[in-house]
mmCIF file as Biopython writes it, N, C-alpha, C and O atoms, coordinates in Angstrom:
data_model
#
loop_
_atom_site.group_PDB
_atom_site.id
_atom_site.type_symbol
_atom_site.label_atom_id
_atom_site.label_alt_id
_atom_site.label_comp_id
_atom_site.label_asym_id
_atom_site.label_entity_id
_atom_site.label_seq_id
_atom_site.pdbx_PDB_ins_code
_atom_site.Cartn_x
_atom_site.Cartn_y
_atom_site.Cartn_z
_atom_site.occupancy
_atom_site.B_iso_or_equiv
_atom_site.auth_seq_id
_atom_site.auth_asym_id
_atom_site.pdbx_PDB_model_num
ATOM 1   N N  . UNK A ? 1  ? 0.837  -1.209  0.000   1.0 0.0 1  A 1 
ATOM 2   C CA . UNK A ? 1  ? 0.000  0.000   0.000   1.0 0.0 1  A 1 
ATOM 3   C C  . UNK A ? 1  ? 0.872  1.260   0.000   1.0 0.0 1  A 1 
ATOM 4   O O  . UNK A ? 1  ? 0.661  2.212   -0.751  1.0 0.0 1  A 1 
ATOM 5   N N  . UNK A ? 2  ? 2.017  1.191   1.028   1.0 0.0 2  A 1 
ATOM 6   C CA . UNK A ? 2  ? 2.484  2.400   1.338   1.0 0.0 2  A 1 
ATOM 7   C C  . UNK A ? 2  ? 3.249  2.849   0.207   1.0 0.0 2  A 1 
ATOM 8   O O  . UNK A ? 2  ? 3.333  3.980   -0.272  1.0 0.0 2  A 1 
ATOM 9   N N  . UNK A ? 3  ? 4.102  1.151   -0.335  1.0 0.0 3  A 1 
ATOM 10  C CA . UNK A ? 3  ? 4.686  1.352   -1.996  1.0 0.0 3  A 1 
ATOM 11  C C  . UNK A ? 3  ? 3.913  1.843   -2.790  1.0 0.0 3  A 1 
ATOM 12  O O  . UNK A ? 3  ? 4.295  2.920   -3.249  1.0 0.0 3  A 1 
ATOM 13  N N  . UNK A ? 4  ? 2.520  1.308   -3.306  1.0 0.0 4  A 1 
ATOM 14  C CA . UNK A ? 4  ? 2.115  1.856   -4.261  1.0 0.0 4  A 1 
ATOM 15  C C  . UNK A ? 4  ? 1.704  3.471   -4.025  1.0 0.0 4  A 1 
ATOM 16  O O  . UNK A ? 4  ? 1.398  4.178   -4.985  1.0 0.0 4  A 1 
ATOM 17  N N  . UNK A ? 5  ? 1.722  3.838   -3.024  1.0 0.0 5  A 1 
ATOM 18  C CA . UNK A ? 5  ? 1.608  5.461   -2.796  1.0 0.0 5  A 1 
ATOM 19  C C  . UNK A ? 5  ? 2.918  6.061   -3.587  1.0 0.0 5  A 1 
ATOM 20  O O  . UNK A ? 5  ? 2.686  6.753   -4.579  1.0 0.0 5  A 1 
ATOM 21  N N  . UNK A ? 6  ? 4.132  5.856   -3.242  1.0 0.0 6  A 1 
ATOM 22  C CA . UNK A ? 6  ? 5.094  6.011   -3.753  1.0 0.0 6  A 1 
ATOM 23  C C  . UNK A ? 6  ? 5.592  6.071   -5.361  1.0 0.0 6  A 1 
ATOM 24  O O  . UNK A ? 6  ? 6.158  6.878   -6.098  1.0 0.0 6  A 1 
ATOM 25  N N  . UNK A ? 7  ? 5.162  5.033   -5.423  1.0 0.0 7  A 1 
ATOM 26  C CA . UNK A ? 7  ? 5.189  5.019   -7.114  1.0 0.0 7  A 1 
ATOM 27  C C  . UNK A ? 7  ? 3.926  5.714   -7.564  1.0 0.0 7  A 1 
ATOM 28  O O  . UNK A ? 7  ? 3.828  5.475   -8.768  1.0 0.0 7  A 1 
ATOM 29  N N  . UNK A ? 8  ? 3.266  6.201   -7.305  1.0 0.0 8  A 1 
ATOM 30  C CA . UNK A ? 8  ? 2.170  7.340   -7.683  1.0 0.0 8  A 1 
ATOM 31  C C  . UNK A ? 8  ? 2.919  8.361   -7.562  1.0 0.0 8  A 1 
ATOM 32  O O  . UNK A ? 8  ? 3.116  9.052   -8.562  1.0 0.0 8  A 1 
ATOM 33  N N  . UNK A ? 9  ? 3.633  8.775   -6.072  1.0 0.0 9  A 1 
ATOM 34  C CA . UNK A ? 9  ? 4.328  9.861   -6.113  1.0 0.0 9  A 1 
ATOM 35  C C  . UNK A ? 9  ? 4.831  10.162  -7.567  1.0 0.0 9  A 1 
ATOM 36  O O  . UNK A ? 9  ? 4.548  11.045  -8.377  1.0 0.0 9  A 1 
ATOM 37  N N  . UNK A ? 10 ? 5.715  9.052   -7.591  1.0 0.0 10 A 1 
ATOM 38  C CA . UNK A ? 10 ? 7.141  9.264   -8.313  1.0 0.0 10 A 1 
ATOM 39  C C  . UNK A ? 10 ? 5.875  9.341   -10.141 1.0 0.0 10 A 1 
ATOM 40  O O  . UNK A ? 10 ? 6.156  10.108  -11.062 1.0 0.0 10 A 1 
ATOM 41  N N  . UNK A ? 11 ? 5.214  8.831   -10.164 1.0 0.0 11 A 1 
ATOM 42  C CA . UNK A ? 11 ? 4.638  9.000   -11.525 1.0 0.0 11 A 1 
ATOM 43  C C  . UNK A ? 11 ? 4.417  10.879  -11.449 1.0 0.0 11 A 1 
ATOM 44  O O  . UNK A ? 11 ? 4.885  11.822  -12.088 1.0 0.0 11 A 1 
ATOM 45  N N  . UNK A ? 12 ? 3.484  10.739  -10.345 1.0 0.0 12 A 1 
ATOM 46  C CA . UNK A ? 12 ? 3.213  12.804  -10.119 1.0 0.0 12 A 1 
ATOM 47  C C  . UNK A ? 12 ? 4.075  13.866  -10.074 1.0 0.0 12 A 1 
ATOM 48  O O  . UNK A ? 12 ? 3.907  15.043  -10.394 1.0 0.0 12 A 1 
ATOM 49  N N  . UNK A ? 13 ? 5.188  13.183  -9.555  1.0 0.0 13 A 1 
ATOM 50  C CA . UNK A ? 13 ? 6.384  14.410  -9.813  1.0 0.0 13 A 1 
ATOM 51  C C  . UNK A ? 13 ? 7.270  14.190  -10.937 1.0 0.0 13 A 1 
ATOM 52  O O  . UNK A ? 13 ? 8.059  15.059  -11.309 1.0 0.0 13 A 1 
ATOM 53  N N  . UNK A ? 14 ? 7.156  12.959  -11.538 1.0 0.0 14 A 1 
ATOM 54  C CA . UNK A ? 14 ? 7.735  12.813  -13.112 1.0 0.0 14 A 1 
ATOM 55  C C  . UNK A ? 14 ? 7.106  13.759  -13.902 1.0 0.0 14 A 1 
ATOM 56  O O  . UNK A ? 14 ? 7.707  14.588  -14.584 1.0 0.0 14 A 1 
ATOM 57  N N  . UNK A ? 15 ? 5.426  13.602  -13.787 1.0 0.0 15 A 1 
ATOM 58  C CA . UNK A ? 15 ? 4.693  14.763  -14.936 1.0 0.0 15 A 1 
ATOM 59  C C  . UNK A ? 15 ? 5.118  16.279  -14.558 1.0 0.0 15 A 1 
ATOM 60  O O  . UNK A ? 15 ? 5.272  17.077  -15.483 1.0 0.0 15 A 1 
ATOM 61  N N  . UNK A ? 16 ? 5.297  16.664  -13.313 1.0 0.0 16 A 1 
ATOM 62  C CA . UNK A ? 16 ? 5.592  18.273  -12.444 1.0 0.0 16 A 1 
ATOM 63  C C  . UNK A ? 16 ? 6.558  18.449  -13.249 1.0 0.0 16 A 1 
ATOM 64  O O  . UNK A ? 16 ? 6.438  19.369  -14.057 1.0 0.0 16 A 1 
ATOM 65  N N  . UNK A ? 17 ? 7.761  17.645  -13.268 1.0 0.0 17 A 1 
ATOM 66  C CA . UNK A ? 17 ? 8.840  17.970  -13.957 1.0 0.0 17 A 1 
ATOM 67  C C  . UNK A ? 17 ? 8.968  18.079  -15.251 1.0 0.0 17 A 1 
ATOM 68  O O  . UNK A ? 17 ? 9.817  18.797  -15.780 1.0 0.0 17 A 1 
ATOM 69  N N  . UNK A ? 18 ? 8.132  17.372  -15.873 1.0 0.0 18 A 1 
ATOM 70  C CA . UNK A ? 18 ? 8.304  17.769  -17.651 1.0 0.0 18 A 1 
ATOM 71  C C  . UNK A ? 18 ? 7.353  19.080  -17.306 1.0 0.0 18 A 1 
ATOM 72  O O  . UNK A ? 18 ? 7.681  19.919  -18.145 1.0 0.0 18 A 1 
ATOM 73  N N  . UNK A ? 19 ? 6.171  19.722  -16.327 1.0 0.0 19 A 1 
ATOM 74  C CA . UNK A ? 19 ? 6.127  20.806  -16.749 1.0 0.0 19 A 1 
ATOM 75  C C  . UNK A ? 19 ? 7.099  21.792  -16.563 1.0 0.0 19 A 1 
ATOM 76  O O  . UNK A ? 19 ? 7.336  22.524  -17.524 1.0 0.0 19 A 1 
ATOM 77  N N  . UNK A ? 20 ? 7.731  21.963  -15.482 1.0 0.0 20 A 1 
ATOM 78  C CA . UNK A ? 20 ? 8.128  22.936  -14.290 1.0 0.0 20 A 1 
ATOM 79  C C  . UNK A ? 20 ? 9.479  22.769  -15.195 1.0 0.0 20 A 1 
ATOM 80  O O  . UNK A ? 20 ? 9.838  23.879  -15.588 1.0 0.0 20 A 1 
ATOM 81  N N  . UNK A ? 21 ? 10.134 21.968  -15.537 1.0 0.0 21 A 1 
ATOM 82  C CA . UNK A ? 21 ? 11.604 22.011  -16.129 1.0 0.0 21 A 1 
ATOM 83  C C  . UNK A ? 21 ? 11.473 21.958  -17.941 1.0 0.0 21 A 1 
ATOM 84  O O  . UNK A ? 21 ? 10.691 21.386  -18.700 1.0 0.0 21 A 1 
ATOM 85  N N  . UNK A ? 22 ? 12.536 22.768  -18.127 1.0 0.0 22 A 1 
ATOM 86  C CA . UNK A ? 22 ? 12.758 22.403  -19.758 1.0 0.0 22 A 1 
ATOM 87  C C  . UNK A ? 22 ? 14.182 22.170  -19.705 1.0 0.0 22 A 1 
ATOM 88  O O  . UNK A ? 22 ? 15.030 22.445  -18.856 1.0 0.0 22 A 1 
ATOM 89  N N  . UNK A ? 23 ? 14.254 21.306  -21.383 1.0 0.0 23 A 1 
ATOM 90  C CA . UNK A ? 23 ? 15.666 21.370  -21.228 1.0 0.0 23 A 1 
ATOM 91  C C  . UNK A ? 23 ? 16.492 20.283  -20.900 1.0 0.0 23 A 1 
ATOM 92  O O  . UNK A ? 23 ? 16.013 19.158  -21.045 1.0 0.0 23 A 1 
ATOM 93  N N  . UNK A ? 24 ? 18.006 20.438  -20.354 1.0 0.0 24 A 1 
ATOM 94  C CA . UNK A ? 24 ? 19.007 19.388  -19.657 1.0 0.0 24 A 1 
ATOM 95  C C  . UNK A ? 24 ? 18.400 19.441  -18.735 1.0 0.0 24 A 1 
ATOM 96  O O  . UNK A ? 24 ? 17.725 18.429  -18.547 1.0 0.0 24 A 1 
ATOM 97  N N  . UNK A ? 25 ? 18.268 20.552  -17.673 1.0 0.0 25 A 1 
ATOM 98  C CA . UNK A ? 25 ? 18.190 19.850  -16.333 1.0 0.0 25 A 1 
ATOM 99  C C  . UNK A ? 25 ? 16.871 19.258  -16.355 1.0 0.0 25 A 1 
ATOM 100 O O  . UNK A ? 25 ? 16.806 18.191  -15.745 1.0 0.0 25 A 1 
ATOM 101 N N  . UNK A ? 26 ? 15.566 19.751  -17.013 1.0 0.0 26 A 1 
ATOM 102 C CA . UNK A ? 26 ? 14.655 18.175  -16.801 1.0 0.0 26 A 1 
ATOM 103 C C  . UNK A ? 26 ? 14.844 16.964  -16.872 1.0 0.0 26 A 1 
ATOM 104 O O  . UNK A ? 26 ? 14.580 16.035  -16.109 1.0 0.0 26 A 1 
ATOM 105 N N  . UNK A ? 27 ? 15.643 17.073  -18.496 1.0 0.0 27 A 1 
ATOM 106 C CA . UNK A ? 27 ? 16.178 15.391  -19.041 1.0 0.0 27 A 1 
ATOM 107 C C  . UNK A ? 27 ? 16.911 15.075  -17.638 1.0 0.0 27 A 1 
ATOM 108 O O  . UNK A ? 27 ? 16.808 13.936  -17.180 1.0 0.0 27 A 1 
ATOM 109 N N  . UNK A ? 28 ? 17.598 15.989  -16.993 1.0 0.0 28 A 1 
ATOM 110 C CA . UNK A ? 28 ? 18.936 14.706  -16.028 1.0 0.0 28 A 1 
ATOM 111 C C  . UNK A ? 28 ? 17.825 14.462  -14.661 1.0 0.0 28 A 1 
ATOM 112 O O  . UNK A ? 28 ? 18.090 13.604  -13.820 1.0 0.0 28 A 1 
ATOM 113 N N  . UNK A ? 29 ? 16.403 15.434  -14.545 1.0 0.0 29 A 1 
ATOM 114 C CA . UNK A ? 29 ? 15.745 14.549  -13.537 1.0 0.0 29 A 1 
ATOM 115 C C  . UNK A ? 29 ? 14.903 13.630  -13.837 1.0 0.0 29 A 1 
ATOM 116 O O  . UNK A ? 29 ? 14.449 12.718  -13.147 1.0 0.0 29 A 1 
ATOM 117 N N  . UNK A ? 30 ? 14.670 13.993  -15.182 1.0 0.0 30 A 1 
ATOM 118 C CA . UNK A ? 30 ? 13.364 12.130  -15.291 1.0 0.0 30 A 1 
ATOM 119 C C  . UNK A ? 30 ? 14.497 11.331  -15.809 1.0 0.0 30 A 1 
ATOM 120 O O  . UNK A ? 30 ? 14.008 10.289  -16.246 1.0 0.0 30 A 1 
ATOM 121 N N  . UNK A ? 31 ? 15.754 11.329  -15.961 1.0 0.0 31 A 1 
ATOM 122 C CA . UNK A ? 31 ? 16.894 10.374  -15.617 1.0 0.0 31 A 1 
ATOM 123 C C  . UNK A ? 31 ? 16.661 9.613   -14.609 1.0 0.0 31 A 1 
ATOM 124 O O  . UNK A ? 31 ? 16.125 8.526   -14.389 1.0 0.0 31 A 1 
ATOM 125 N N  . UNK A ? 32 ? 17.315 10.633  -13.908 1.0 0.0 32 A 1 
ATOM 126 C CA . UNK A ? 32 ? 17.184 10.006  -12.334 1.0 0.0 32 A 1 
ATOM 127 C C  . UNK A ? 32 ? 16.078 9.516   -11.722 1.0 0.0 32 A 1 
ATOM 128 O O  . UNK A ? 32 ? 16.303 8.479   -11.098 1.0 0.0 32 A 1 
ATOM 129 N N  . UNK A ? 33 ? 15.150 9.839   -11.693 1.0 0.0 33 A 1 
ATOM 130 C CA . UNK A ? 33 ? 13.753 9.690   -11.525 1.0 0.0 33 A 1 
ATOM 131 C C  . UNK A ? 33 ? 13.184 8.315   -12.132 1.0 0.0 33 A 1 
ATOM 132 O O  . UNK A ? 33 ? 12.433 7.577   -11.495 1.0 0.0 33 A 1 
ATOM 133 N N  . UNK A ? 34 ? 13.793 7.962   -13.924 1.0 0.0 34 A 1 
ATOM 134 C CA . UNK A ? 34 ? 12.965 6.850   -14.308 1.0 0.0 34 A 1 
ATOM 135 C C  . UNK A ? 34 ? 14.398 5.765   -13.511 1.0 0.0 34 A 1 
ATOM 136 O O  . UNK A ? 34 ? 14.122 4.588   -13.279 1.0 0.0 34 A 1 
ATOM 137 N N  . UNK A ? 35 ? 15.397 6.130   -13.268 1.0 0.0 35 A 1 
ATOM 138 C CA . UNK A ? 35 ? 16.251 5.067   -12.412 1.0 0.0 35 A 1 
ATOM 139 C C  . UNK A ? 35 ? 15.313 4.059   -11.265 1.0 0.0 35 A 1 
ATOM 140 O O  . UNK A ? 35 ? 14.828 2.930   -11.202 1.0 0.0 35 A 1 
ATOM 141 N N  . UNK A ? 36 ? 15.468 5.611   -10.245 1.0 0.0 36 A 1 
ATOM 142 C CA . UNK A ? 36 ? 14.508 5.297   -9.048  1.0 0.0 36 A 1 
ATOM 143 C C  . UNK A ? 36 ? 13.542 4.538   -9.333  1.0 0.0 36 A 1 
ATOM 144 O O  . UNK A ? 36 ? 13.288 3.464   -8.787  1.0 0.0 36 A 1 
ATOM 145 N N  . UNK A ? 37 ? 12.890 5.107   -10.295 1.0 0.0 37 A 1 
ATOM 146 C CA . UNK A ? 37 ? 11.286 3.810   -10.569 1.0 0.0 37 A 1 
ATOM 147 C C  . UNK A ? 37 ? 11.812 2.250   -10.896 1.0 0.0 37 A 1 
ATOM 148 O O  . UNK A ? 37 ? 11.440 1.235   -10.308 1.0 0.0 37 A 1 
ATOM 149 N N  . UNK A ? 38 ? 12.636 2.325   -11.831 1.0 0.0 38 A 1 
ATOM 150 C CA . UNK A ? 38 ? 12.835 1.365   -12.011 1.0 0.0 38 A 1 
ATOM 151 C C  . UNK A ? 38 ? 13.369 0.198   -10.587 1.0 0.0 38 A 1 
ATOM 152 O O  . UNK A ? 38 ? 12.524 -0.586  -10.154 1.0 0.0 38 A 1 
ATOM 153 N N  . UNK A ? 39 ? 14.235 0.206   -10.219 1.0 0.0 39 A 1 
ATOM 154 C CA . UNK A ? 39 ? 14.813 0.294   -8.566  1.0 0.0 39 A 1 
ATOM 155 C C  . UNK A ? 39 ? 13.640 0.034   -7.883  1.0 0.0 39 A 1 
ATOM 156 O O  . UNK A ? 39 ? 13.547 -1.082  -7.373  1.0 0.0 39 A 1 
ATOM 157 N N  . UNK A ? 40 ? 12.635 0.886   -7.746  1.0 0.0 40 A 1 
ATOM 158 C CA . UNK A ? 40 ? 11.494 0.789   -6.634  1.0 0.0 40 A 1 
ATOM 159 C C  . UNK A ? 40 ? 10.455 -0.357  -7.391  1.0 0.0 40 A 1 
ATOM 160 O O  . UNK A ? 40 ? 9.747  -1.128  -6.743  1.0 0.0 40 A 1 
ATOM 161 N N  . UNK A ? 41 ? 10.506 -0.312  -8.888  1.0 0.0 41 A 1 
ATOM 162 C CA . UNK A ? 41 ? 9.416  -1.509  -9.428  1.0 0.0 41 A 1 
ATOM 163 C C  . UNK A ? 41 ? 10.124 -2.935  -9.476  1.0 0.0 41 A 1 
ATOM 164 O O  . UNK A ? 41 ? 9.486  -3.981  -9.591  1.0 0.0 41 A 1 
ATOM 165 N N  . UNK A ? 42 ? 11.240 -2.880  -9.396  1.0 0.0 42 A 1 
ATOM 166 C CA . UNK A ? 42 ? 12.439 -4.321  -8.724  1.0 0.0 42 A 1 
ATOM 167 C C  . UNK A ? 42 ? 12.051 -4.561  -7.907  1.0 0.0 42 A 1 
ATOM 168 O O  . UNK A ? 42 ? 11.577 -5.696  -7.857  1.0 0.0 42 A 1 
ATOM 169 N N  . UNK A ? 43 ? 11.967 -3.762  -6.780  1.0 0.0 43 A 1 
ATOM 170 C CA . UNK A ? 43 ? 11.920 -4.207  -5.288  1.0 0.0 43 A 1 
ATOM 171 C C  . UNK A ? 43 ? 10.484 -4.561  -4.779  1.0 0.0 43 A 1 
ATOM 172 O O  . UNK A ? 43 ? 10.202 -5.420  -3.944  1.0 0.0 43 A 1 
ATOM 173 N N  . UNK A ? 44 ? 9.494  -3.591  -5.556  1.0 0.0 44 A 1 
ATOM 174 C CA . UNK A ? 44 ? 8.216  -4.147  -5.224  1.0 0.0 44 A 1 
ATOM 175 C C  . UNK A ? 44 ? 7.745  -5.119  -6.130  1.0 0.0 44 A 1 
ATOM 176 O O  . UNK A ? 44 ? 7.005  -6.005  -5.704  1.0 0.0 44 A 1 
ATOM 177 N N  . UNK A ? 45 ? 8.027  -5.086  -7.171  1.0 0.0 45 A 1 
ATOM 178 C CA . UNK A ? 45 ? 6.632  -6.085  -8.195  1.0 0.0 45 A 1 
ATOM 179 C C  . UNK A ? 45 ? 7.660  -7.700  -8.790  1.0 0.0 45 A 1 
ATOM 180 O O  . UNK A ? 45 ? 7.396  -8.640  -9.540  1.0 0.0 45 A 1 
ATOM 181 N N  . UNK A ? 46 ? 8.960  -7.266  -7.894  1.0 0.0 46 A 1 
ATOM 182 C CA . UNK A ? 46 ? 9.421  -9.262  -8.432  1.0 0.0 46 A 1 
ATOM 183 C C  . UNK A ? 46 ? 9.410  -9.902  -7.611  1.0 0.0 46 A 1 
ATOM 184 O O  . UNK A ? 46 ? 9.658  -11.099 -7.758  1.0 0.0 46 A 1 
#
C-alpha cells in the first residue's frame, strides 16, 4: 500500500517535472527519476 503510494508519487512528480523544467536539467531529472522507478518496481513487483 504504502509502496504503491510512492510510485504514484514518483509517476506525479515525473509529470511536475516535464512541466516545471525544460531542457538538460529536466532530461537529467526524469533520468534520475525513471532510475529510481525502475529500482522501486524491482523491489516491489518481483
Amino acid at each position: 500500500e504504502k509502496e504503491d503510494r510512492q510510485f504514484h508519487m514518483l509517476c506525479n512528480s515525473r509529470q511536475r517535472i516535464i512541466d516545471e523544467y525544460e531542457g538538460p536539467k529536466g532530461d537529467e531529472l526524469l533520468s534520475q527519476l525513471d532510475e529510481l522507478r525502475e529500482v522501486l518496481a524491482k523491489k516491489y513487483y518481483h
